[in-house]
N, C-alpha and C positions, 0 to 999 in steps of 0.2 A: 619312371612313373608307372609302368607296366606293371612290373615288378610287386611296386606298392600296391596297384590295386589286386594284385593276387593274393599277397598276404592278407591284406583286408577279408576281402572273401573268404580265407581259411578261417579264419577268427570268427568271421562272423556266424561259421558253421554253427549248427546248435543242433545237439540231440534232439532227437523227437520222439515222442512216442515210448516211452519209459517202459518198458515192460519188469514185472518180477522175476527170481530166480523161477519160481514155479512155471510160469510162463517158456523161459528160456529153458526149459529140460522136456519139455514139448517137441521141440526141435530136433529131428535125426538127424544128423549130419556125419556124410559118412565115405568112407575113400570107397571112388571108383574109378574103373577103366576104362575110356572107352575104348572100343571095340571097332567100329565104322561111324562116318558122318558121313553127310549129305548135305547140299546147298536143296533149301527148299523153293521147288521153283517158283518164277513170279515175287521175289522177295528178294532184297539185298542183304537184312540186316539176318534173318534166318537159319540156323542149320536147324537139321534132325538128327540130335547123336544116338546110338545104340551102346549103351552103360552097360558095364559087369558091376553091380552091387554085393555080389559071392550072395546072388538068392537064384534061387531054380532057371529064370529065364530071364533075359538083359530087360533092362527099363528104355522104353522110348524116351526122349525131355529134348522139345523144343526151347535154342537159345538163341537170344538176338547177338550173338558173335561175333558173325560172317567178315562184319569189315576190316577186326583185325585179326584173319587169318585168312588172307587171300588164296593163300592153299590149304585150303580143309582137311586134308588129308596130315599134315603136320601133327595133328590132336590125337589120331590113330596112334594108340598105345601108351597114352598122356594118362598117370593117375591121375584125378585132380579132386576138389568136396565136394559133395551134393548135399542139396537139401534132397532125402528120402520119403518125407512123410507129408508133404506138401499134397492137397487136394487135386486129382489128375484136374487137366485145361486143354480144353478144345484150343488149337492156334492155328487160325489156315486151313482147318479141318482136319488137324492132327492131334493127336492125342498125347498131350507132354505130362508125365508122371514123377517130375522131380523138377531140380532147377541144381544148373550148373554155379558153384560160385567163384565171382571175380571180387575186383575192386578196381575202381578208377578214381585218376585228380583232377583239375580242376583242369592241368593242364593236359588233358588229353592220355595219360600216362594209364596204360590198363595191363592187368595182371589176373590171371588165372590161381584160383588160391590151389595151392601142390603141396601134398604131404613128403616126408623124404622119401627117395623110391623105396626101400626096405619097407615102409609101410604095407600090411598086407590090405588087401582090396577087403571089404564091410567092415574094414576097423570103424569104429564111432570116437568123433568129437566127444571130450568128456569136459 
């Protein structure tokens, strides 16, 4: 019965929020490295990663991560996407200038979206 009702829930999923192609080339999306994390203190769900985007100086981007990388340190040297061009966000009193991207299911299953390593760092999503 479990089961069943997970399916359901997948199905029952429904796009939102339609955007156009115009819209979606808005969007930079772009490999980077990061560099170091940090647990941000007073916070469970928090890090602070320091991003190589192959621009002059690393990008700070507060991510609600933490829970599944109980050693933060693991991510150190991780290429993975960014959103680039996202409006910087006070978080905690930090300043996050991109957003890391994942994906999760329903059932708890979460993934770090990663380009193949050969990818070089500010390639862009096309």
């Amino acid at each position: 019965m479990i089961e069943e009702d997970k399916n359901k829930e997948i199905k029952d999923l429904k796009i939102s929020n339609k955007i156009n192609i115009e819209d979606f080339k808005k969007i930079d999306i772009v490999v980077g490295k990061i560099i170091s994390v940090e647990k941000v203190p007073d916070t469970d769900k928090l890090l602070k990663l320091s991003v190589d985007l192959d621009e002059e100086m690393p990008r700070q981007i507060v991510s609600g991560i933490s829970l599944y990388f109980p050693d933060c340190n693991v991510l150190i040297g991780k290429k993975c996407m960014f959103v680039a061009n996202l409006e910087p966000r006070i978080i905690r009193g930090i300043e996050s200038q991109g957003m890391i991207l994942a994906v999760s299911s329903i059932d708890g299953k979460f993934s770090l979206l990663t380009p193949n390593e050969d990818m070089p760092i500010g390639s862009r999503a096309r």
